[in-house]
N, C-alpha and C positions, 0 to 999 in steps of 0.2 A: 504494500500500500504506500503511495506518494503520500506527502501533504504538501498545500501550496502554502502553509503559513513558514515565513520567518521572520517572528520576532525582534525589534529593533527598538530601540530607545534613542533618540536623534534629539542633537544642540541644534537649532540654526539661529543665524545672528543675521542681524543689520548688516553690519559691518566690523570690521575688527573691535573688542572694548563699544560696542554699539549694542541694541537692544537684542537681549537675546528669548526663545521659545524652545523650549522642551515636551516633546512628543513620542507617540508610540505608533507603531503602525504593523503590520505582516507583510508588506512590500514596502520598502525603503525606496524602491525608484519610481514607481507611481505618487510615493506619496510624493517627491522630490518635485516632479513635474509638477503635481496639482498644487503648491504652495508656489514653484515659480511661473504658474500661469495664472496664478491668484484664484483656483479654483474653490475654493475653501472657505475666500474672505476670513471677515473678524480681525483678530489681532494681527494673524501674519502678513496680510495685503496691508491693513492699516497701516505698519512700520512698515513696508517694504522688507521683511524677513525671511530670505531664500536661500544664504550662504551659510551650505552643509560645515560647519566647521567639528562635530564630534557627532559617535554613532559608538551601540554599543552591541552585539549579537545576544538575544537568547534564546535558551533550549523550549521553554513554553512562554508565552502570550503572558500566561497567570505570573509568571517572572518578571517579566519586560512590565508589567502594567505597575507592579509593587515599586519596582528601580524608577520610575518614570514621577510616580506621587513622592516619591522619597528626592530624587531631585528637584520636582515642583517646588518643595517646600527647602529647600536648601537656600541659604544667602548666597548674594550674587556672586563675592568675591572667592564661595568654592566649586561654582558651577567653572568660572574665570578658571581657576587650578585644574578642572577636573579637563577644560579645551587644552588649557595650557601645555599638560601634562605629552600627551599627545598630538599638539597641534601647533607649538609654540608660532610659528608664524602666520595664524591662524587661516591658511590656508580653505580654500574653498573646495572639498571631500570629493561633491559632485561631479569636477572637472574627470579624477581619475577613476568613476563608476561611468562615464562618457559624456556628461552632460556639457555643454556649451559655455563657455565661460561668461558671468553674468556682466554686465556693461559698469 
């Protein structure tokens, strides 16, 4: 038996040190598109928030949803650590999953 989910918990930001949004999804690259074609609205069209800058894999959904409220609720300056960590030149993620480099 396949399954099409894989669990993902995703940073995207404004811009580097810019507004950032934390999310969960089972496709990472649909969701990718639908936030940079503003399919979604709300907060992420609001701010313009489309730059993949941190993602994290998990084994079930029921995982991914718990890590996702737990960094919901985290202060900014460790969400900042938790890109940094991984990301320091806060690089935009989506470019190397194939996506178009955003203007």
């Amino acid at each position: 038996m396949t399954h099409e989910v894989d669990p993902v918990v995703y940073i995207l930001a404004s811009r580097r040190n810019g507004t950032l949004y934390a999310g969960v999804t089972s496709n990472l690259m649909q969701r990718i598109a639908q936030h940079r074609q503003e399919m979604l609205g709300g907060f992420t069209a609001e701010y313009d928030i489309k730059m993949l800058v941190w993602f994290e894999q998990h084994a079930t959904m029921e995982s991914a949803i718990l890590r996702e409220k737990r960094i919901k609720k985290w202060r900014r300056a460790w969400k900042i650590d938790l890109i940094e960590q991984s990301n320091p030149e806060w690089r935009d993620l989506a470019i190397d999953l194939g996506f178009e480099p955003l203007d």
